[in-house]
C-alpha positions as CSV (number, residue, x, y, z in Angstrom):
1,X,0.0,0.0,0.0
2,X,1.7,3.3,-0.8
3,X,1.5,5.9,2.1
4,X,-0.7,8.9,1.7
5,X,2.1,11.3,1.6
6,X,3.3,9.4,-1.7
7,X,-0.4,10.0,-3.2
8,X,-0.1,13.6,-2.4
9,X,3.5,14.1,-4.3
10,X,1.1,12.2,-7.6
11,X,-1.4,14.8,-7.4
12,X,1.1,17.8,-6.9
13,X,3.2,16.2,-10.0
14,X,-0.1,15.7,-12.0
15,X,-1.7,19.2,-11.6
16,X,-0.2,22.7,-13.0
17,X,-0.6,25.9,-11.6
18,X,-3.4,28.6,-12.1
19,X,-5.1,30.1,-8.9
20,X,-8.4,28.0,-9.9
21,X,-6.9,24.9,-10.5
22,X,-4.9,25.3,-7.3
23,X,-8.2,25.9,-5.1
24,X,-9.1,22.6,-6.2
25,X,-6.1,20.7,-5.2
26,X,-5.8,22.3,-2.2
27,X,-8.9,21.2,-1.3
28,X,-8.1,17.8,-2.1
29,X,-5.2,17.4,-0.1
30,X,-6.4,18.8,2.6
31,X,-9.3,16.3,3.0
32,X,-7.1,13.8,1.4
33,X,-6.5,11.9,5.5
34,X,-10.1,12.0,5.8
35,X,-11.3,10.7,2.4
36,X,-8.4,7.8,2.9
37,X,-9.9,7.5,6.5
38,X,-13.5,6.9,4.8
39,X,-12.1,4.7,1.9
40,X,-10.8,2.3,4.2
41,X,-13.2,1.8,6.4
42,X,-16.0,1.3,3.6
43,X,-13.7,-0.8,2.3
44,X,-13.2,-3.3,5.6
45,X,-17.1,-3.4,5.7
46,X,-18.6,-4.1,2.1
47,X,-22.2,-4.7,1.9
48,X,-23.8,-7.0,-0.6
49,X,-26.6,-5.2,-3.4
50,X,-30.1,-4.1,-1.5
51,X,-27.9,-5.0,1.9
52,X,-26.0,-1.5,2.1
53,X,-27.4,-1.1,5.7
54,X,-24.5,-0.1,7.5
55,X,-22.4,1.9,4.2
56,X,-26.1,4.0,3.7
57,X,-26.2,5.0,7.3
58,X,-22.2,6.0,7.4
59,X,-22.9,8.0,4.1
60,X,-26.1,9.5,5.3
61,X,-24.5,10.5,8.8
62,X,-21.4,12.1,6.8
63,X,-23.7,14.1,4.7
64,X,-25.5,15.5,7.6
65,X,-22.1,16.8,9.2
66,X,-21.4,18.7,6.1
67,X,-25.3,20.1,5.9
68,X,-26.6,18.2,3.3
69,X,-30.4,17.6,3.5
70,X,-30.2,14.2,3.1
71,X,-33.3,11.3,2.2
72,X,-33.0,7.6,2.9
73,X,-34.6,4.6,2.0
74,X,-34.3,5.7,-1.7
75,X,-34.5,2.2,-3.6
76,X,-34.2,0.4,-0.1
77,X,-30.9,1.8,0.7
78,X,-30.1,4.8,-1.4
79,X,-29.0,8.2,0.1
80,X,-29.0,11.5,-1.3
81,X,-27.8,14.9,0.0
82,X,-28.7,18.3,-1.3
83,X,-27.6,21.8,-0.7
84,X,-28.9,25.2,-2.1
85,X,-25.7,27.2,-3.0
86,X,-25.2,31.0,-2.4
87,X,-26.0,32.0,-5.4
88,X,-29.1,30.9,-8.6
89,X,-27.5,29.0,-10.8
90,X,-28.1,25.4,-12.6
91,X,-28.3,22.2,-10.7
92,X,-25.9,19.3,-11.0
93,X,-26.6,15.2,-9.6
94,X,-23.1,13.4,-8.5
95,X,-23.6,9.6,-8.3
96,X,-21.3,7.2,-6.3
97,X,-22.2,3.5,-6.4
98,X,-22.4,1.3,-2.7
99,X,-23.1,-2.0,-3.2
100,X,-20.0,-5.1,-3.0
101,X,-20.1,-8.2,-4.6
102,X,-19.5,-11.6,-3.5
103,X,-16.1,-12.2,-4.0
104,X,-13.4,-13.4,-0.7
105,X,-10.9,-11.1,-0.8
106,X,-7.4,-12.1,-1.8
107,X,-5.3,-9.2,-1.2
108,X,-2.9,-8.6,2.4
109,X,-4.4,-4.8,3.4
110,X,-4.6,-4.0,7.0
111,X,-8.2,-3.0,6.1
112,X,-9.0,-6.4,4.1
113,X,-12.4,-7.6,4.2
114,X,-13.5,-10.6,5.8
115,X,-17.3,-9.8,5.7
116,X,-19.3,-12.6,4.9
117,X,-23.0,-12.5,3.0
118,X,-25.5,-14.4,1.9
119,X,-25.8,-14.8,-2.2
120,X,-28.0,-17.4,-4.4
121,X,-28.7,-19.0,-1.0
122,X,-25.0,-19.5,0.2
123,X,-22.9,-18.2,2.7
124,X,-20.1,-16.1,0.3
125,X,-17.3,-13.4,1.0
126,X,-17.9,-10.2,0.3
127,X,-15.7,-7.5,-1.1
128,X,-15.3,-4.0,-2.7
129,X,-13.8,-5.8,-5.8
130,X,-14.7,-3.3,-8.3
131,X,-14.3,0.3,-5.9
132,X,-17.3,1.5,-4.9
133,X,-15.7,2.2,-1.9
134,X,-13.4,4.5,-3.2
135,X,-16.3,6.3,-5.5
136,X,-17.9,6.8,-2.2
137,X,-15.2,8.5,-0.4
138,X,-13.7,10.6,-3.3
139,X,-17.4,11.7,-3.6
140,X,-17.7,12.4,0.1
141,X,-14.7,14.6,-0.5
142,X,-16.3,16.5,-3.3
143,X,-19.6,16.9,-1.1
144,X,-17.3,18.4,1.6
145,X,-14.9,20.7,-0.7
146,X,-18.2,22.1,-1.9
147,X,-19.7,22.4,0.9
148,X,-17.2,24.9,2.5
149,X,-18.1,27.2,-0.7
150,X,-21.4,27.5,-0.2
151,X,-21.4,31.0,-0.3
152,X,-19.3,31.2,-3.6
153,X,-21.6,28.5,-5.6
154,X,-24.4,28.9,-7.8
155,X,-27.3,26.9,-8.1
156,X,-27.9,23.4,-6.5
157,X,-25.8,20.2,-6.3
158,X,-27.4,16.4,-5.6
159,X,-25.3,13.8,-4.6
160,X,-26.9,10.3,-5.0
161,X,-25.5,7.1,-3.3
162,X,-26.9,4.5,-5.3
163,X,-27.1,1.0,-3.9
164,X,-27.3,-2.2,-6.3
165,X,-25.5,-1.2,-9.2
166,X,-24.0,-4.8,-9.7
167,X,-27.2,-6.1,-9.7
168,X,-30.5,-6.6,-7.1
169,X,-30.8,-10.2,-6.4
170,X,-32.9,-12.3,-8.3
171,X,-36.4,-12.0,-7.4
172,X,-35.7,-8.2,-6.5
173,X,-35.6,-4.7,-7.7
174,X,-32.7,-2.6,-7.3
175,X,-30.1,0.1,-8.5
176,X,-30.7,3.6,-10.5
177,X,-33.8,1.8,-12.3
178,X,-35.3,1.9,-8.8
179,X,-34.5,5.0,-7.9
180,X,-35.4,6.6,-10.8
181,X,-39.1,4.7,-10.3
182,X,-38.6,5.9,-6.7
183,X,-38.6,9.7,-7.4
184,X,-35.2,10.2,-6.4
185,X,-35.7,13.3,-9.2
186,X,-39.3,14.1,-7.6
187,X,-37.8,17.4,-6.2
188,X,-35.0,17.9,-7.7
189,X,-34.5,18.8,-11.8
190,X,-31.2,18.3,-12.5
191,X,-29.3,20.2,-15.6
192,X,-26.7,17.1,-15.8
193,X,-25.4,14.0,-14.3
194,X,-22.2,12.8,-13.6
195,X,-20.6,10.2,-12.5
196,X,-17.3,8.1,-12.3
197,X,-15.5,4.6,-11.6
198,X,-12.1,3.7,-10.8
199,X,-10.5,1.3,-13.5
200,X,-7.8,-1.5,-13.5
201,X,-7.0,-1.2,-17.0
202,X,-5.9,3.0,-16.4
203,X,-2.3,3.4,-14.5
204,X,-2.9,5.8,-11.4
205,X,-2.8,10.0,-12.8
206,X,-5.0,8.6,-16.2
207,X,-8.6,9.4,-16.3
208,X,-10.4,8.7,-19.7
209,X,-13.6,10.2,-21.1
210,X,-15.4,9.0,-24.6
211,X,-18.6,11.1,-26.0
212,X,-21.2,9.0,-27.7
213,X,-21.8,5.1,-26.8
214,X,-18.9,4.6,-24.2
215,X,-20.5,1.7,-22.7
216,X,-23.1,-1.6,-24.0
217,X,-26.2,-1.7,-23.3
218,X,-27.0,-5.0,-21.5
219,X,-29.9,-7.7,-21.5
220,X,-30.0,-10.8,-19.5
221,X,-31.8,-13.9,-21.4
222,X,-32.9,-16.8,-20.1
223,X,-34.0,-19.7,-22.5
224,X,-35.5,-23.3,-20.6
225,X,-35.5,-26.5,-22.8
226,X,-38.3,-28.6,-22.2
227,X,-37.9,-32.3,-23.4
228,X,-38.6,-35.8,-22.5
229,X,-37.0,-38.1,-20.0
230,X,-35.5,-40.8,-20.8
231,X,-32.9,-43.8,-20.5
232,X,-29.2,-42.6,-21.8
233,X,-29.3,-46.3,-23.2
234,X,-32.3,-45.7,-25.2
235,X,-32.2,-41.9,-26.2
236,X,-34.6,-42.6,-29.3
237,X,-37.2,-42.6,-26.7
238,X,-37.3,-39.5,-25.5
239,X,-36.1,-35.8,-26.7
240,X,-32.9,-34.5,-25.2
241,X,-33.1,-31.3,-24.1
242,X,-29.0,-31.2,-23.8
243,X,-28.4,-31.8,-27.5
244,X,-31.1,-29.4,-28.3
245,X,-29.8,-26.9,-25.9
246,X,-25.9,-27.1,-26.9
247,X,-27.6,-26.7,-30.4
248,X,-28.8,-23.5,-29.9
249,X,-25.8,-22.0,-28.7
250,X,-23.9,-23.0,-31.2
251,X,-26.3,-21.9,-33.5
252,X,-26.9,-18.7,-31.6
253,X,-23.0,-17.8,-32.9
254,X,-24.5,-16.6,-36.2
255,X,-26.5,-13.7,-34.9
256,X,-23.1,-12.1,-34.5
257,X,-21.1,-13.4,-37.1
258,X,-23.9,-13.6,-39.8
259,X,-26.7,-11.3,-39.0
260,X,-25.9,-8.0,-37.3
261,X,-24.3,-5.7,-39.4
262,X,-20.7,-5.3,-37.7
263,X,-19.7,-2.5,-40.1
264,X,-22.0,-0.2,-37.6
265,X,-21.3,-1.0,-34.6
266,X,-19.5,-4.1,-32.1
267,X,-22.3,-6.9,-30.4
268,X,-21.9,-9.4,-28.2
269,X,-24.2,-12.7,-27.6
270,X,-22.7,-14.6,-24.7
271,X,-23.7,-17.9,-22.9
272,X,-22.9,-18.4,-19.2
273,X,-24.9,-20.5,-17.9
274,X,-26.1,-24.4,-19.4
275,X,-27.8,-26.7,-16.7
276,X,-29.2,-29.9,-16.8
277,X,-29.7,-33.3,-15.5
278,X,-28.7,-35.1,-12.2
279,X,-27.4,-38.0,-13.7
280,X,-24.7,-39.6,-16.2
281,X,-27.2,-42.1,-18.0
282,X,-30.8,-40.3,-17.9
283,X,-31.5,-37.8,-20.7
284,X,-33.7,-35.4,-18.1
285,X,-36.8,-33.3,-18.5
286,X,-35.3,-30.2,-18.8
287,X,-32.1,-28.0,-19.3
288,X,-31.5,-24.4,-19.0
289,X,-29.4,-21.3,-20.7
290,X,-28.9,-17.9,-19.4
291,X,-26.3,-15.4,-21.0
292,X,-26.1,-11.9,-22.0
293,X,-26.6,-9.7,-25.4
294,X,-24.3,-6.3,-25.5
295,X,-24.8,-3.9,-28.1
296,X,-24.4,0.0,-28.8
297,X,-27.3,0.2,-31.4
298,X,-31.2,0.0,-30.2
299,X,-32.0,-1.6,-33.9
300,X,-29.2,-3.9,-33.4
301,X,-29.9,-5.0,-29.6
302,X,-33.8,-5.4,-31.2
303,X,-32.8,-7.8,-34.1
304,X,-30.2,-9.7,-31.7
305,X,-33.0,-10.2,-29.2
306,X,-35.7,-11.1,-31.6
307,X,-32.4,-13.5,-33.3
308,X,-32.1,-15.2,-30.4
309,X,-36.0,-15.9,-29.7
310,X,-36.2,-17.1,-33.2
311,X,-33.1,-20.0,-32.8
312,X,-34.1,-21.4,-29.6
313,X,-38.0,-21.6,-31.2
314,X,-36.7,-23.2,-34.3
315,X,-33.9,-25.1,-33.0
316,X,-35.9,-26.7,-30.5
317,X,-39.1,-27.6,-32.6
318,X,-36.7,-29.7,-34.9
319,X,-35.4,-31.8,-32.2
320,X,-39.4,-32.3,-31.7
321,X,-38.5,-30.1,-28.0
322,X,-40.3,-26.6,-26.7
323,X,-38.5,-23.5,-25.3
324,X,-39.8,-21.4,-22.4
325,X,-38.2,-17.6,-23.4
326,X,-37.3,-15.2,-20.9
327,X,-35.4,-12.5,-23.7
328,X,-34.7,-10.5,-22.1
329,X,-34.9,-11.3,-18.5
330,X,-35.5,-8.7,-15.4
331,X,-34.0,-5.8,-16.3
332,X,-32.0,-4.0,-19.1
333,X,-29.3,-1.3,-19.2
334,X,-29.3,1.5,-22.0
335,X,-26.4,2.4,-23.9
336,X,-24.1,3.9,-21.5
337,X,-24.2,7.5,-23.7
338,X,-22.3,10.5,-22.9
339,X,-24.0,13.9,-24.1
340,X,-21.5,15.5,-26.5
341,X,-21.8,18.6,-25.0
342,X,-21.5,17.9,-21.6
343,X,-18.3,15.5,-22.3
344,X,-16.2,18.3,-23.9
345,X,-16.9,20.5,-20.7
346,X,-16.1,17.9,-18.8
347,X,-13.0,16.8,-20.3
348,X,-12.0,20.8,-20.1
349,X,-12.4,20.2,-16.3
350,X,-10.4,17.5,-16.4
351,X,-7.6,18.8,-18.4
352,X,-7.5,21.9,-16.1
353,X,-7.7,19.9,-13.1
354,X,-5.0,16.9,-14.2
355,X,-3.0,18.3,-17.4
356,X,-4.3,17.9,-21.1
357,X,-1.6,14.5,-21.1
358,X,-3.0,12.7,-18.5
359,X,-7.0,12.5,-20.0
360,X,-7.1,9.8,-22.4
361,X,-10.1,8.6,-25.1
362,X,-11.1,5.2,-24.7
363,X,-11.8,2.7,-26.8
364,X,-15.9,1.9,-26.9
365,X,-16.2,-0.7,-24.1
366,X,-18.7,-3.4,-23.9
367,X,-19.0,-3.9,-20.0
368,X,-21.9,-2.4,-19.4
369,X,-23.8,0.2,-16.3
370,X,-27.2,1.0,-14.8
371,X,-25.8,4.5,-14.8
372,X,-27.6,5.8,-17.7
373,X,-30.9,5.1,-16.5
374,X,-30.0,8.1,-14.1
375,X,-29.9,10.7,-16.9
376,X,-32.7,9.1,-18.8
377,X,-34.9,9.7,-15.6
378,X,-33.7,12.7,-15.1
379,X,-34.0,13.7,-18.8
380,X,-31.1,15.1,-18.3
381,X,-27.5,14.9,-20.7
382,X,-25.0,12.2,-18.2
383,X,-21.4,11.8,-18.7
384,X,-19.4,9.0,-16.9
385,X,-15.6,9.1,-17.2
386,X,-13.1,6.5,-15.8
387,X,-10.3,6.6,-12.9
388,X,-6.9,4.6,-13.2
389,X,-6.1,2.5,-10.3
390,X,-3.2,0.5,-10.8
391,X,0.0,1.9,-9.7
392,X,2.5,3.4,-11.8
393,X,4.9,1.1,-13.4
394,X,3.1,-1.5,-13.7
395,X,1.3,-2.8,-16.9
396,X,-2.5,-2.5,-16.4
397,X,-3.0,-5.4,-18.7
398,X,-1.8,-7.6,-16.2
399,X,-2.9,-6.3,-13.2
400,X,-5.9,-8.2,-11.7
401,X,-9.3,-6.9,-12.9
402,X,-12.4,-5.2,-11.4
403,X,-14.3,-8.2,-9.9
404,X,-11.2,-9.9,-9.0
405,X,-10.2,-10.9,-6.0
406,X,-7.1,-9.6,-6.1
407,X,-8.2,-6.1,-7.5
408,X,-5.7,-3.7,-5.6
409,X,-6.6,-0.2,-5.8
410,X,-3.4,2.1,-5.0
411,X,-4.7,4.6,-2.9
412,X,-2.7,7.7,-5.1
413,X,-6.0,7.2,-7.6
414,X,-8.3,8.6,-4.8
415,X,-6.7,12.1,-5.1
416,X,-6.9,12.3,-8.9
417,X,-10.3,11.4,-8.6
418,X,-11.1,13.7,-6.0
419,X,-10.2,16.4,-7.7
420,X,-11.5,15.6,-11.2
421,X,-14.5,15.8,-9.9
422,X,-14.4,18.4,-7.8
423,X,-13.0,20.4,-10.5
424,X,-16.1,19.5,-13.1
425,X,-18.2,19.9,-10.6
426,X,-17.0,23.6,-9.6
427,X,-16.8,24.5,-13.4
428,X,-20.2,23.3,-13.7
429,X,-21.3,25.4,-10.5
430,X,-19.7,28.5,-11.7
431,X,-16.8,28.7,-9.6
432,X,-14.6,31.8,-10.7
């Protein structure tokens, strides 16, 4: 772990000098103890999604030092924190992310989690393998910084803790979808969203913004083979809902490679899940797929969805088998799209804040976020930009991944972040 002081000499190194730009690094490093303080103990005591008890209550408790008017229960365990700045002026949502996954941490920090949840009906580690801890602090630190210029500000700022962005649980409802339906906007009319994650694949002093389609959209399928029991001697007498179902996955490859038009835009049709059967020599009842269709283009998400309905149908009525379709299943993410306009005053921000060198384009990225359904319920332009997290020095493609166990954050990133942010968000707010 490299010590805070090191983390302060990255963010000295990484910004230049103008009397505004300085205001916001100053700021940073002097809440940079407490926003480390905050990282690490989130951190040590990560809550599965719709579970955030303890991380909504810790936010919601910090916002109300700072004198935030804060609401809780927002999509179970959301938080948000307002405040009315000095001045009129436009009104800008922040969103950090709460929710862990489960995942046993593999990594030797003093602060390591050894938090244990309940996920899919088992007993599973929990950690903050993809740094929603960290967007929580650094946003803490942005609520703060702001905060202590209330009289300078214009307009209005939101921050919104979401809870569930990995995912509610099955059988649940959850994340920015739920807040949205929630009214977390019932009150408040935002002019933009923004928001940000840390990243593996950036080195520590990098932050990368993309206008346009920075991010899939997302659907979750699920496709159930129904055939007929029988004898693995005797297969002839019944219909095997294994060979039917390892059909249509092969055959599923083609929606890809044979029906979307690739010269537009990337897709992806995966399968990750195939059950079926208890036993080595009885051709069962059933068997099961679930995967997952990524896309940037609605007319190309539409024709792989209806692609996909149309092969298991087929495929399975000429094995003499029938297909139960769930396509898609629970719910979807949009496009992850970042308003043109608001990305190029972004990216100014964070060229002012970090140096023009050290804000980087990215390549489009077919992961996928619930983040978009913020702006879309806010009808409001979004931007979402990225935060390196690996260490300098070391190659970022080989550095464990978010979701991995071993996902080591190096605690210089929270700084950078900090005061990209910050510094957006005082540009947005009219800061002179």
């Amino acid at each position: 772990m490299r010590p805070v002081t090191l983390a302060a000499a990255v963010l000295v190194a990484l910004s230049s000098a103008a009397s505004a730009e300085e205001t916001a690094q100053q700021s940073t490093q002097a809440l940079l103890p407490e926003i480390t303080a905050w990282r690490r103990d989130l951190h040590e005591h990560p809550e599965l999604s719709n579970r955030e008890l303890r991380t909504s209550k810790f936010v919601a408790t910090e916002l109300k030092k700072l004198g935030y008017t804060v609401r809780t229960g927002i999509a179970k365990t959301g938080v948000t924190g307002t405040i009315k700045f000095g001045k009129p002026g436009p009104k800008l949502a922040i969103r950090a992310d709460m929710d862990a996954l489960p995942v046993t941490e593999d990594v030797d920090l003093p602060f390591k989690s050894i938090a244990k949840g309940e996920y899919a009906g088992k007993t599973v580690g929990v950690m903050h393998a993809c740094g929603h801890d960290t967007h929580m602090a650094m946003t803490l630190g942005v609520a703060e910084a702001l905060a202590k210029r209330k009289s300078e500000l214009s307009g209005e700022v939101m921050f919104i803790f979401q809870p569930a962005e990995e995912g509610a649980p099955p059988g649940e409802e959850g994340g920015a979808p739920l807040m949205v339906k929630d009214g977390v906007f019932k009150d408040f009319k935002p002019d933009a969203v923004i928001g940000m994650h840390v990243l593996s694949m950036l080195n520590v002093g990098q932050v990368s913004v993309r206008e346009g389609g920075a991010m899939a959209s997302s659907d979750t399928f699920r496709i159930v083979v129904h055939g007929r029991q029988s004898h693995g001697a005797t297969p002839w007498k019944g219909i095997d809902p294994i060979v039917t179902a390892a059909q249509i996955v092969t055959d599923a490859q083609a929606i890809v490679s044979r029906q979307l038009d690739l010269n537009r835009n990337p897709a992806v049709v995966t399968f990750g899940i195939l059950n079926g059967g208890q036993r080595f020599n009885i051709v069962p009842d059933s068997a099961e797929l679930q995967g997952t269709v990524r896309a940037f283009d609605e007319d190309m998400r539409q024709q792989a969805l209806a692609s996909l309905k149309n092969f298991a149908e087929h495929v399975a009525a000429a094995n003499g088998a029938t297909v139960e379709t769930q396509i898609p299943l629970g719910e979807s993410n949009p496009v992850n799209n970042n308003d043109p306009a608001l990305t190029a005053r972004v990216r100014a921000s964070l060229e002012k804040a970090l140096g023009k060198e050290h804000v980087v384009e990215p390549q489009r990225w077919t992961a996928a976020e619930d983040f978009p359904h913020l702006g879309i319920g806010a009808h409001a332009p979004s931007v979402y930009f990225f935060v390196g997290s690996t260490a300098p020095g070391t190659d970022p493609a080989t550095a464990p991944s978010n979701h991995s166990p071993k996902f080591f954050l190096d605690e210089a990133a929270l700084p950078v972040g900090t005061e990209a942010m910050l510094q957006a968000a005082l540009d947005f707010l009219g800061y002179q």
